[in-house]
C-alpha positions in Angstrom: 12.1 8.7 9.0 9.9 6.9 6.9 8.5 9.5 4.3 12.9 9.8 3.9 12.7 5.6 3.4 10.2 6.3 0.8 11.5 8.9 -1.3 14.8 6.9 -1.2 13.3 3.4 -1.9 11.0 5.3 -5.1 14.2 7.3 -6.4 15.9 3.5 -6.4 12.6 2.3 -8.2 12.8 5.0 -11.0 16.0 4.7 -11.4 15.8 0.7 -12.4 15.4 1.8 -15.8 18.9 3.3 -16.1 20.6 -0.4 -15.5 19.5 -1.4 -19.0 21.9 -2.3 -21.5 22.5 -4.1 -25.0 20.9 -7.2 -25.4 23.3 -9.7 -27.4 23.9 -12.0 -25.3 23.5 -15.4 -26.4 21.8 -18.6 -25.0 21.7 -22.2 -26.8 19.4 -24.4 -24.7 20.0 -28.1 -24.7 16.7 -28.3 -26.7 18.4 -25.9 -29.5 16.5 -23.0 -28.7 18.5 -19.7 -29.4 17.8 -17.1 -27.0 19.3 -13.5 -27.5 19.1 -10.9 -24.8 20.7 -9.8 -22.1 21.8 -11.6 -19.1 20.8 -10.1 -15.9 22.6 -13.1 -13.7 22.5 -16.0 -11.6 21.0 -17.1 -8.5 19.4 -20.0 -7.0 19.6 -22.1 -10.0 17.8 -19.6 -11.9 19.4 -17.3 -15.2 17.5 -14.0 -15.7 17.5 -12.9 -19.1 15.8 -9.6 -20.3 14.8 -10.2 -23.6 13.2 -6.9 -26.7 10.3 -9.1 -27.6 9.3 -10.2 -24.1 8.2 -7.9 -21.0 10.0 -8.0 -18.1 12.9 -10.6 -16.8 12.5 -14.1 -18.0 14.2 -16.9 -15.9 15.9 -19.9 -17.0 16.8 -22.9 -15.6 20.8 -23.2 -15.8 21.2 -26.8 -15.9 19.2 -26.5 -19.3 21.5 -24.5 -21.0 23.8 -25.5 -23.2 26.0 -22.8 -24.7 25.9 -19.0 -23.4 28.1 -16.4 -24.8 28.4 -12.6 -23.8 30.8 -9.6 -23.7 29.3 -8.1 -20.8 32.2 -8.2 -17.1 30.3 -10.6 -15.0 31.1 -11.3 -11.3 31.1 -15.3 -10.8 31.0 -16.9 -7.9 31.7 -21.0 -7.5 30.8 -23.4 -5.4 33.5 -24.0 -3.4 33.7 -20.1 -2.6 36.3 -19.0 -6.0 35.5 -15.7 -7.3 36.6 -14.4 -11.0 35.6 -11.3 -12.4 35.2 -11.7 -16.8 33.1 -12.3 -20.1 31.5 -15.4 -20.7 31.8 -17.8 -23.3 31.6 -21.5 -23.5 34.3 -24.2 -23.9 34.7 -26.8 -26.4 32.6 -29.2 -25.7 33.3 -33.4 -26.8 32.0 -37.0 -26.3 28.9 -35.6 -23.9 31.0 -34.0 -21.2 29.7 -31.5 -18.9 29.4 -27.8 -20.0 32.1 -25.4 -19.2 32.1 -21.8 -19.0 35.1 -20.1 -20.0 35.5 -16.6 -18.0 38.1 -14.2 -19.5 39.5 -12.0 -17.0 42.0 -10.6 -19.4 41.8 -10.6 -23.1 45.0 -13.4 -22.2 44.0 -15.5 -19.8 40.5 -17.8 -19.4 39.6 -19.7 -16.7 37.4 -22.5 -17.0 35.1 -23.4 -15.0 32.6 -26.8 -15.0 28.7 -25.1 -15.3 27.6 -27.1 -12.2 29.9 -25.6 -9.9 28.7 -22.1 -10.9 26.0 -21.1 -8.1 25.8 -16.9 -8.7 26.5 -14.6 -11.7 25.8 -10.7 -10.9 26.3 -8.0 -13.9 29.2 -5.6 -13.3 30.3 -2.5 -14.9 33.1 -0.2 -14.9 30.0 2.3 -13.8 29.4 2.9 -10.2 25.4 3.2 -11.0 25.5 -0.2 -13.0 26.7 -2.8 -10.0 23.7 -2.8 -7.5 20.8 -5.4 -6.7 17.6 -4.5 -5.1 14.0 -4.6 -4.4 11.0 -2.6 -2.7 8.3 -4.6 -0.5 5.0 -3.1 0.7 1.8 -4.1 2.2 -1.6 -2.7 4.1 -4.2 -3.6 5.5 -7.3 -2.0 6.9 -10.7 -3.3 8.7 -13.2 -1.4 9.3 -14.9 -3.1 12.3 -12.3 -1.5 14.7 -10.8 0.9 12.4 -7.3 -1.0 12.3 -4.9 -0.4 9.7 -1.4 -1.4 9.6 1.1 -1.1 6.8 4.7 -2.7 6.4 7.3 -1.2 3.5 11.3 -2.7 3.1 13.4 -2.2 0.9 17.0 -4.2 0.4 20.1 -3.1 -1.7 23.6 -4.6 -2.4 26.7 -3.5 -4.0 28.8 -6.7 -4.8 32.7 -6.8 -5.9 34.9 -9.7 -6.6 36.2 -10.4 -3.1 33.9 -8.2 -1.0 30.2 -6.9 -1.0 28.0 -4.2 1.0 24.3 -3.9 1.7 21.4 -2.2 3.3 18.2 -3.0 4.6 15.0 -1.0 5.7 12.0 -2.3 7.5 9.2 -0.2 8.6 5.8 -1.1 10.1 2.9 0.8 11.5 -0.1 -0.6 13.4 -3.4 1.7 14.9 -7.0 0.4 15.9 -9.6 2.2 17.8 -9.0 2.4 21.4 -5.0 1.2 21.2 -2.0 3.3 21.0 -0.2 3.5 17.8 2.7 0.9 17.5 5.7 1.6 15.3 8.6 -0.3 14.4 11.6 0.6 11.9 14.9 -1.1 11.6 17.9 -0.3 9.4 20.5 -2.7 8.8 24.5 -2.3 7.5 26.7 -5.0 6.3 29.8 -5.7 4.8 31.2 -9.1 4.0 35.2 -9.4 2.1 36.3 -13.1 1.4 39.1 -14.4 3.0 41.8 -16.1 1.4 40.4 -19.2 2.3 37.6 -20.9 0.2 34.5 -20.2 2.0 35.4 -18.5 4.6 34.7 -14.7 5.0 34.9 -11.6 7.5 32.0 -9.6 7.9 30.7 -6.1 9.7 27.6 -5.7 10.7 25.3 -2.4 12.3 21.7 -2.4 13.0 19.1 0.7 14.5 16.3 0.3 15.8 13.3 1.9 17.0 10.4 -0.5 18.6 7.3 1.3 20.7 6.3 -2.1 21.9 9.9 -2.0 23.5 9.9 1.8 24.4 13.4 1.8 22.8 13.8 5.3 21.3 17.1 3.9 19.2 19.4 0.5 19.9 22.7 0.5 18.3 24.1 -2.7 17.4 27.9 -3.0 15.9 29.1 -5.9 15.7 32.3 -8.3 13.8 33.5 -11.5 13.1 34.3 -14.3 11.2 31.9 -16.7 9.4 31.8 -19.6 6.8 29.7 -20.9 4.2 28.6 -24.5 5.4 26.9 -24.9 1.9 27.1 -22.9 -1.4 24.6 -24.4 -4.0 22.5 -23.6 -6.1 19.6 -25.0 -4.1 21.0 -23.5 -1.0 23.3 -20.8 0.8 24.1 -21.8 4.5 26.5 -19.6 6.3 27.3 -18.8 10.4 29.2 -15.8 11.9 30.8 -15.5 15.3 32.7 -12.4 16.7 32.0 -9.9 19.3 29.0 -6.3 19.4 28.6 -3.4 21.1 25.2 -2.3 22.3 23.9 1.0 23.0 19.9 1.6 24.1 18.4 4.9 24.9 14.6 3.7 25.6 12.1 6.6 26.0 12.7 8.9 29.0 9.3 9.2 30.1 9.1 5.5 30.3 12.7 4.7 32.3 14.5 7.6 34.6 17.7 5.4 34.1 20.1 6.8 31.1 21.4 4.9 28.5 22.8 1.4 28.4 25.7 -0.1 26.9 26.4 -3.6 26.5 29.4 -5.9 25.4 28.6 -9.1 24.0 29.1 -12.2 22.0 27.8 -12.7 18.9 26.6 -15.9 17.0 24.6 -15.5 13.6 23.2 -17.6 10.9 21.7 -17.6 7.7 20.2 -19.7 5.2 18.3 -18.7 1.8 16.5 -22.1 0.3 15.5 -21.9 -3.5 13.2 -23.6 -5.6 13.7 -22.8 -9.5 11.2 -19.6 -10.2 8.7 -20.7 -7.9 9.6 -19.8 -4.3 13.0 -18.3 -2.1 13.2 -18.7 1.4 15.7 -16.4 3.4 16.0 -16.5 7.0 18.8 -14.3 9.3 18.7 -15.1 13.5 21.3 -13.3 15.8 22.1 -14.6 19.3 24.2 -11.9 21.3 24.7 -13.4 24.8 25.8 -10.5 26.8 29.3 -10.4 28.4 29.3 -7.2 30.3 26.3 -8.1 31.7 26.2 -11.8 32.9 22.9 -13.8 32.3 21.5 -11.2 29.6 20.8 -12.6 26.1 19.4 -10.6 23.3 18.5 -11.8 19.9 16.6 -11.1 16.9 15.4 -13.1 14.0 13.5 -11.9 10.1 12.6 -14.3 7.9 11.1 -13.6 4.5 9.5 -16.2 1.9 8.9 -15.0 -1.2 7.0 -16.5 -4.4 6.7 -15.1 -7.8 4.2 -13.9 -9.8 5.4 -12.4 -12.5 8.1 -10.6 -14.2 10.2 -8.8 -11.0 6.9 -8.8 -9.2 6.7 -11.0 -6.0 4.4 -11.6 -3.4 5.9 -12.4 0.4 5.4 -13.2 3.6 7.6 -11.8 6.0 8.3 -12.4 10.2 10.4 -9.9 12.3 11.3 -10.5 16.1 13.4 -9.0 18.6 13.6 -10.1 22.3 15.6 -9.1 25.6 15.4 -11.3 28.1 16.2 -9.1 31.4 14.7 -5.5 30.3 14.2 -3.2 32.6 11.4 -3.6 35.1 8.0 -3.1 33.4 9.2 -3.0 30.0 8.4 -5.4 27.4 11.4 -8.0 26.2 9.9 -8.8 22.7 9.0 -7.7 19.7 7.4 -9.5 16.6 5.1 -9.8 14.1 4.2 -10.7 10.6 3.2 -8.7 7.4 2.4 -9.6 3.8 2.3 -7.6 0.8 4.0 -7.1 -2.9 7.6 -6.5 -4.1 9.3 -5.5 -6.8 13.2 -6.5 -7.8 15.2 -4.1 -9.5 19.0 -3.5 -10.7 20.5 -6.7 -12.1 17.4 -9.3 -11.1 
């Protein structure tokens, strides 16, 4: 399973290059600097621009821009949860008002929108190949005073559309010393979020596998759905809660239990919140509560929390946390989970 999440994870990393496209977009800072490149998008306050003269993916800070213009379909996202799907151009601007971006969604109709209330801006394409975000994270680390070594590699990617997006996530870890059994964890995470007609408000599908030696667990199932809503949509910060109902399915390891699988029903309650700083520092943290209703009194959750600072380019250095925990496992078995890992990453796709 995780020479597979390799190969997959490089194939993504080599194909990065294939994303690329003219650069003629145009920027006009406040300061009158002209800028001509390509705009890779918006998040957390920050435009990426891929410029011929400079290596890698510059970032800019959007409140200092003054004037963009570009004929490349963007997906833009506003504050208050509106989605349009156009090119980009600015509006006439008078007597020191704010900046306004004009989207064109058809050749006949703009909508204008006020810069400020623009938090996210992804690249789209009429191309299957051209609409996905990504990155690759790995670590290791090895001492030789007890011959430990453990290593960490995930891996993230996301397909979004105007009123709906998917993802997937891998996380893998290994740890071995000298005199200690080998301990293994890998996780794999499926999502789906569509927008409701409602500003802000969303429906979203979620799976998650996985495998924990620590836990004995051989595989967990988790599907789960509900409804959610972004409490705050900035771009400083993305706050958003879920609530709906999961199914559960465990096979732990049969040498460890005699009993076979088990299957739980339960609520679900989830939260997340991603904190940005303008190209210094992203904090994103995801926690799950699923109180168990087919099984009174038992409460599982998890929790992954990843802070990320950059170095340069696409390249980023992170420190991650993973935990899982049961609290009524079966007799002798563990009920948590967790640890921490550090390493390098590397964004890809429209970032």
């Amino acid at each position: 399973m995780n020479v597979r999440a390799f190969i997959l994870c490089s194939a993504l990393f080599l194909a990065a290059p294939v994303f690329a496209r003219d650069k003629t977009d145009v920027l006009v800072m406040k300061n009158g600097d002209h800028l001509t490149g390509e705009v890779k998008g918006l998040d957390g306050g920050v435009l990426y621009v891929s410029m011929d003269y400079i290596l890698g993916t510059s970032s800019v800070q959007w409140s200092k821009v003054d004037h963009l213009e570009s004929k490349q379909l963007f997906l833009v996202k506003t504050e208050d949860g509106s989605v349009y799907t156009g090119t980009l151009s600015t509006a006439e601007n008078t007597g020191g008002r704010p900046v306004r971006i004009e989207v064109a969604e058809t050749p006949g109709q703009k909508v204008t929108i006020d810069r400020a209330q623009i938090v996210q801006m992804d690249e789209t394409s009429e191309k299957f190949w051209q609409r996905f975000n990504g990155s690759i994270n790995s670590g290791i680390s090895y001492s030789k005073g007890n011959q430990a070594t453990q290593y960490n590699l995930s891996s993230d990617v996301e397909y979004p559309r105007e009123r709906w997006s998917a993802g997937a996530n891998y996380n893998s870890s290994l740890a071995s010393s000298t005199g200690a059994n080998v301990s293994t964890r890998n996780s794999l995470g499926l999502n789906y979020l569509r927008l409701l007609r409602w500003n802000n408000w969303f429906y979203a599908g979620l799976g998650n596998f996985l495998q924990s030696s620590e836990q004995n667990i051989r595989l967990q199932s988790n599907l789960g759905a509900g409804i959610g809503r972004y409490l705050k949509n900035s771009n400083h910060a993305s706050i958003s809660v879920l609530g709906g109902f999961a199914w559960q399915n465990t096979n732990y390891h049969q040498s460890a239990v005699a009993q076979g699988p088990q299957n739980v029903a339960a609520a679900m309650i989830a939260a997340n919140a991603k904190l940005f700083r303008f190209n210094k520092t992203n904090l994103d943290v995801t926690a799950s509560v699923f109180p168990a209703v087919s099984a009174p009194g038992r409460v599982f959750a998890n929790t992954n929390a990843s802070y990320y600072i950059k170095i340069f380019s696409n390249l980023t250095w992170n420190i991650s946390f993973y935990g899982n925990w049961d609290n009524q496992p079966p007799a002798h078995f563990s009920g948590s989970d967790y640890g921490t890992s550090s390493g390098l990453g590397w964004t890809f796709g429209n970032r």
